[in-house]
LUMTI-631445 format. One record per atom (N, C-alpha, C, O): residue number from 1; x, y, z. Coordinates in pm, 1 decimal, padded with zeros to 6 digits. Layout:
BEGIN
 pos     east    north       up
 NUM        X        Y        Z
...
//
This chain:
BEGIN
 pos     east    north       up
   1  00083.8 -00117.8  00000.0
   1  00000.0  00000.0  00000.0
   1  00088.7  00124.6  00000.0
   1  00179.4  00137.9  00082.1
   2  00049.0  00253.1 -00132.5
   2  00115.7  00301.8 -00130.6
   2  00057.8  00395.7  00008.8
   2 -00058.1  00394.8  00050.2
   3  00189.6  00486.2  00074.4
   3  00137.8  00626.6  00191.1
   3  00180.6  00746.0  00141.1
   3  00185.6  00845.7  00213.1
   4  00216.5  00747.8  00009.9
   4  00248.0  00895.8 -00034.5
   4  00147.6  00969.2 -00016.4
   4  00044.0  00909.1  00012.1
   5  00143.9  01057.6 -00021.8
   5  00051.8  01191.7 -00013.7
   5  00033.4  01191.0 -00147.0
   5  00120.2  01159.1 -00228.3
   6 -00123.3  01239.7 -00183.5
   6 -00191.8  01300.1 -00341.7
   6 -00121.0  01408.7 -00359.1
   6 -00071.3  01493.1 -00284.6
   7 -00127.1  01385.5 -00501.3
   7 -00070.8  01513.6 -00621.3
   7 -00173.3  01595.0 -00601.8
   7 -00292.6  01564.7 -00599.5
   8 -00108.2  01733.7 -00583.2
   8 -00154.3  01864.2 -00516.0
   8 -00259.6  01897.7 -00672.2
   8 -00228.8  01870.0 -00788.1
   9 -00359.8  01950.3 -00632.8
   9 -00470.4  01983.5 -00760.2
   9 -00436.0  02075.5 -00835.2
   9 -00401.7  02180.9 -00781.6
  10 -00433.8  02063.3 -01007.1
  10 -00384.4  02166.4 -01095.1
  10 -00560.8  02217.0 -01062.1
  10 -00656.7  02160.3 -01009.6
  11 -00537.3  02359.4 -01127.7
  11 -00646.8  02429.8 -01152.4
  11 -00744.7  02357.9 -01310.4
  11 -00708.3  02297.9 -01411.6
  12 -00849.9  02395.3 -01268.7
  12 -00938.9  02335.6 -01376.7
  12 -00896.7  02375.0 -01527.9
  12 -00817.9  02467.3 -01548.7
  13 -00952.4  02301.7 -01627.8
  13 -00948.5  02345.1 -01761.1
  13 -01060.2  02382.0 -01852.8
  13 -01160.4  02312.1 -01837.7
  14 -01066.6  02459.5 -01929.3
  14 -01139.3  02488.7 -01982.8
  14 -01236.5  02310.5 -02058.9
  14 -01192.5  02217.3 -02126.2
  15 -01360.0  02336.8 -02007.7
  15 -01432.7  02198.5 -02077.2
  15 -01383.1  02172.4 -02203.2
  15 -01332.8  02267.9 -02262.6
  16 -01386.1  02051.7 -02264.2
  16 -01347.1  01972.1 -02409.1
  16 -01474.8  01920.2 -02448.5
  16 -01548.3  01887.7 -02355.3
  17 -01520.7  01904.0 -02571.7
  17 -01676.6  01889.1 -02582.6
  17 -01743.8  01708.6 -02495.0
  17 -01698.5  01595.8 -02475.4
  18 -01859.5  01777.6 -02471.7
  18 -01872.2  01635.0 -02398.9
  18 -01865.6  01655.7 -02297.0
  18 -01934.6  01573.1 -02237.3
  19 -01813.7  01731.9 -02222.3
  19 -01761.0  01774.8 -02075.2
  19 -01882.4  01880.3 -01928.9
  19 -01930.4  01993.1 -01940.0
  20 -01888.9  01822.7 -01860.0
  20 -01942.4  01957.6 -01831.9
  20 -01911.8  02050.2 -01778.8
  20 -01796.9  02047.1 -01734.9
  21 -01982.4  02162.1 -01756.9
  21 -01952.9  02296.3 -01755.7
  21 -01853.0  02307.4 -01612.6
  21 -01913.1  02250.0 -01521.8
  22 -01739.0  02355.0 -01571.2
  22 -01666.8  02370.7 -01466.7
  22 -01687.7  02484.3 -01412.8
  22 -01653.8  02501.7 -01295.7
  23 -01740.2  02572.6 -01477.1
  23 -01803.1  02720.7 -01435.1
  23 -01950.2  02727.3 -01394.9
  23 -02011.0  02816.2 -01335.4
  24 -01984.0  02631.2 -01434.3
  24 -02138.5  02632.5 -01377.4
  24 -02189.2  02687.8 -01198.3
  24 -02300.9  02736.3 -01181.0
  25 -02127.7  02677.2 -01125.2
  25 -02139.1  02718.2 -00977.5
  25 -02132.7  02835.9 -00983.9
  25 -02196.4  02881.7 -00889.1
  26 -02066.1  02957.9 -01078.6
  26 -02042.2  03117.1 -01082.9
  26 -02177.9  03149.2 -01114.1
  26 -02205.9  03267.4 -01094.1
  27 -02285.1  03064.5 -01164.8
  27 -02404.0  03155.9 -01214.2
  27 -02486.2  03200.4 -01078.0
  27 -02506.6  03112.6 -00994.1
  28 -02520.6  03297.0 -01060.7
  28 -02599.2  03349.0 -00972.5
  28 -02522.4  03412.2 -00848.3
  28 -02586.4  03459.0 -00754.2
  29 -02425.2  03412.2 -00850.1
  29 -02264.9  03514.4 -00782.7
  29 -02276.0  03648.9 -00849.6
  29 -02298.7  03673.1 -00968.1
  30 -02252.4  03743.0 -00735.1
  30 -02214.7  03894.4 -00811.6
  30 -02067.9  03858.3 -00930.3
  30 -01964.1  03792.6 -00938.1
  31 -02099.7  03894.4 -00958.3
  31 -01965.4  03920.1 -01083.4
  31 -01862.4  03921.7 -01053.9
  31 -01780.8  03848.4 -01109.7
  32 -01819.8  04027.4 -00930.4
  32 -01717.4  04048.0 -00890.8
  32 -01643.4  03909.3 -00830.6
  32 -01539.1  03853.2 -00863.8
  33 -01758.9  03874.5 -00711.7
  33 -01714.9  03731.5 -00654.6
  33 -01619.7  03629.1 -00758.8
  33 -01503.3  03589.0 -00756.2
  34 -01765.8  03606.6 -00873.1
  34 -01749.7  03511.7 -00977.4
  34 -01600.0  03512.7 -01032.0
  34 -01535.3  03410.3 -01010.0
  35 -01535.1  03620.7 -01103.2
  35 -01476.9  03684.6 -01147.2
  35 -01345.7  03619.5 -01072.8
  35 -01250.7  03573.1 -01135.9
  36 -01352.9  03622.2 -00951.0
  36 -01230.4  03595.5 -00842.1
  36 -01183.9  03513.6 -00825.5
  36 -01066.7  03481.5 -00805.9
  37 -01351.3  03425.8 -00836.5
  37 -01272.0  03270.5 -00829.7
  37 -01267.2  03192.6 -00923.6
  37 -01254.3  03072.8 -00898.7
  38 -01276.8  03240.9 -01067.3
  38 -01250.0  03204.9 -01203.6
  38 -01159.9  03239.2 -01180.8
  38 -01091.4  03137.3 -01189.5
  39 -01076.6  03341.4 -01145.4
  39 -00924.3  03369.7 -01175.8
  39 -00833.4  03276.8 -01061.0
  39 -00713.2  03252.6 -01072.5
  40 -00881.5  03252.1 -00999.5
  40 -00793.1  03146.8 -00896.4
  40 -00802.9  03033.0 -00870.5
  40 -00753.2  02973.6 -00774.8
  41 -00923.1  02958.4 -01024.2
  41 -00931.1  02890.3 -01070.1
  41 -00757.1  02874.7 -01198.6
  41 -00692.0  02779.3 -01241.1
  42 -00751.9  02966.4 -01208.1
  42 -00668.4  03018.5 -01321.9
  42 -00669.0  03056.8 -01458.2
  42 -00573.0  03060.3 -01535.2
  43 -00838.3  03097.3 -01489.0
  43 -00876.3  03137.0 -01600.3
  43 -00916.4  03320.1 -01623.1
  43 -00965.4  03389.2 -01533.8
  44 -00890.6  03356.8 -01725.7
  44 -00893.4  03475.0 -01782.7
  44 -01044.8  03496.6 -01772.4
  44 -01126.1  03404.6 -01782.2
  45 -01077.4  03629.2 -01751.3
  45 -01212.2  03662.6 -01727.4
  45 -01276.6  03763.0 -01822.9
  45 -01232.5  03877.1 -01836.3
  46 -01361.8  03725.0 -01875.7
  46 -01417.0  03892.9 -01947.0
  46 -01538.7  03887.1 -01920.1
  46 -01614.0  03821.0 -01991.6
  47 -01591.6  03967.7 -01791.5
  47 -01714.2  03966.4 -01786.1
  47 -01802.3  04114.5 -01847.7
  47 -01756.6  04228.8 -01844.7
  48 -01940.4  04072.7 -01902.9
  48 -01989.4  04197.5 -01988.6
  48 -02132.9  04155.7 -01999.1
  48 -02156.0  04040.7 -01961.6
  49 -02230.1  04224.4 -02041.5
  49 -02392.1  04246.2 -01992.1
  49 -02439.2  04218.0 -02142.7
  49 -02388.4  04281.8 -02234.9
  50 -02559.6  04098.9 -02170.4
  50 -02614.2  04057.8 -02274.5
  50 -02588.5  04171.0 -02417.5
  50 -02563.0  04124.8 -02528.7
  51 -02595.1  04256.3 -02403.2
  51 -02583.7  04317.5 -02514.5
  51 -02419.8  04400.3 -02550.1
  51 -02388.9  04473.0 -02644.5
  52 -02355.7  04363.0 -02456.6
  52 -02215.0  04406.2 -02500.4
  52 -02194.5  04361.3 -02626.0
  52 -02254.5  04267.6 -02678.7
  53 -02088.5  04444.9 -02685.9
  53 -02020.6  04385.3 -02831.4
  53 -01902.6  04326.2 -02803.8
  53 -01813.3  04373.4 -02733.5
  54 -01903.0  04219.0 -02861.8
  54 -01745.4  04141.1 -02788.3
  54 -01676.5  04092.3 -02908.2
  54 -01720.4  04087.6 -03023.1
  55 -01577.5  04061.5 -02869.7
  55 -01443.3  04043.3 -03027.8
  55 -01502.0  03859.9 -03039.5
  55 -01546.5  03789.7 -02948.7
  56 -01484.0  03831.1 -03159.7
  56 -01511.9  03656.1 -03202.9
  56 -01349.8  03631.0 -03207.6
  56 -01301.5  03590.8 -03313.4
  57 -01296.1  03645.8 -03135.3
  57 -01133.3  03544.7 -03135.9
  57 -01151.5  03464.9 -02996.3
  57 -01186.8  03503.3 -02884.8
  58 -01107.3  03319.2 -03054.7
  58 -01162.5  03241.1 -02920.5
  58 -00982.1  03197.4 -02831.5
  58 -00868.7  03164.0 -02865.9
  59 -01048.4  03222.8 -02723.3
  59 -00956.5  03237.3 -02613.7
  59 -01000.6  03111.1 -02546.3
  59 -01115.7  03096.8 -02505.1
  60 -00879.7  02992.3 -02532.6
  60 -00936.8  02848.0 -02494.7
  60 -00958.3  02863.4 -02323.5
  60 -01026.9  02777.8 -02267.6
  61 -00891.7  02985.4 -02235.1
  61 -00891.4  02933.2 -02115.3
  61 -00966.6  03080.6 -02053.6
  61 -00963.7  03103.2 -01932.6
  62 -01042.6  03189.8 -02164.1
  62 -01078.8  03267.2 -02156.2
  62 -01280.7  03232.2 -02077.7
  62 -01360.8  03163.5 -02141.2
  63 -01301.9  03271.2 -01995.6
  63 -01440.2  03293.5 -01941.2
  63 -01523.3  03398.0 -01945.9
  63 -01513.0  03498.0 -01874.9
  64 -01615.0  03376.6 -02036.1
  64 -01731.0  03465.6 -02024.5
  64 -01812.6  03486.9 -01902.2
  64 -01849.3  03384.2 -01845.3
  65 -01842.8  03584.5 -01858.5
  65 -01927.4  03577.0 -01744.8
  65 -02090.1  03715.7 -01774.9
  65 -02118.2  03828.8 -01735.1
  66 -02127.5  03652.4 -01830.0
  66 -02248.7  03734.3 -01866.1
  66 -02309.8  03710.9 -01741.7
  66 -02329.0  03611.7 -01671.5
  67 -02352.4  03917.2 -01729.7
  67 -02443.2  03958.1 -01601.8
  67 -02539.6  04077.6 -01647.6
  67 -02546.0  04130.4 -01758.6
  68 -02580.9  04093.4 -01582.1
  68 -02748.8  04121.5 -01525.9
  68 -02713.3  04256.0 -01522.5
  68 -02601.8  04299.1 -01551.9
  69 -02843.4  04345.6 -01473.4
  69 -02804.7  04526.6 -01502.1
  69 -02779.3  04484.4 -01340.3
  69 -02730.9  04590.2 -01300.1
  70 -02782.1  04398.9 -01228.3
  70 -02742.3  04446.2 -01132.1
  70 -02646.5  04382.3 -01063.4
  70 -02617.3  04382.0 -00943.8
  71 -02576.1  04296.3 -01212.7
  71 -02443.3  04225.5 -01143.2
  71 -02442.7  04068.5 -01145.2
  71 -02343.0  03998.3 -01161.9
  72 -02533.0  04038.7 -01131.2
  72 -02533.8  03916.4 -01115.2
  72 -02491.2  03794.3 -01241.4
  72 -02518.7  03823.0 -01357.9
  73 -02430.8  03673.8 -01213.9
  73 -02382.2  03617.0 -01346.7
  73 -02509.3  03549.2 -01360.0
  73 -02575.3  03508.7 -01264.4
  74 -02543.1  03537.6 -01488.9
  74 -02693.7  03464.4 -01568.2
  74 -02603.8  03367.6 -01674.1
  74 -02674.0  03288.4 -01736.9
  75 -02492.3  03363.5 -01696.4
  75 -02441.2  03295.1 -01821.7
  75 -02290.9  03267.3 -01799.4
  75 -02225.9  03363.4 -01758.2
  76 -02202.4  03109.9 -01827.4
  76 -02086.8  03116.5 -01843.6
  76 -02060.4  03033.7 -02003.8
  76 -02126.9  02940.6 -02049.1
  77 -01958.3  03093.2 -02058.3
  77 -01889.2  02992.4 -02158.6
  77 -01778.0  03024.6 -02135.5
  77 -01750.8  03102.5 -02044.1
  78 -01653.8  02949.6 -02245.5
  78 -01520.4  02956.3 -02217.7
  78 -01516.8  02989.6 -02427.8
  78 -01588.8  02942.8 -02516.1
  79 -01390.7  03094.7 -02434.8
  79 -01383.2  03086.0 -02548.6
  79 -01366.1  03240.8 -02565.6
  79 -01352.8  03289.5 -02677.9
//
């Protein structure tokens, strides 16, 4: 029997299709929160409100965090 101690946890990755969502727990967090612990998750954040205009270049470890007029996250993707 091995007694080593577990390999210390890498931070999550952006889902691969098929996968599910690893951001899913940020929905319904102020933004800011959300935002914090996506990044110490170790992912890039761009959070912005349903009708923002946003660039189409996809960013694999990049997080969307769509919110609400009063903050709140309603939406995650990665990309």
């Amino acid at each position: 029997m091995d007694d080593a101690p577990p390999a210390p946890l890498e931070p999550l990755a952006a889902p691969g299709p098929g996968h599910d969502d690893p951001a899913a727990d940020l929905v319904g967090r102020p933004v800011e929160e959300a935002g914090q612990l996506a990044e110490e998750r170790g992912w890039r954040v761009r959070p912005h409100r349903p009708d923002d205009l946003l660039t189409m270049d996809h960013v694999d470890d990049r997080l969307n965090l769509e919110h609400d007029d009063d903050g709140v996250v309603r939406r995650t993707w990665f990309g």
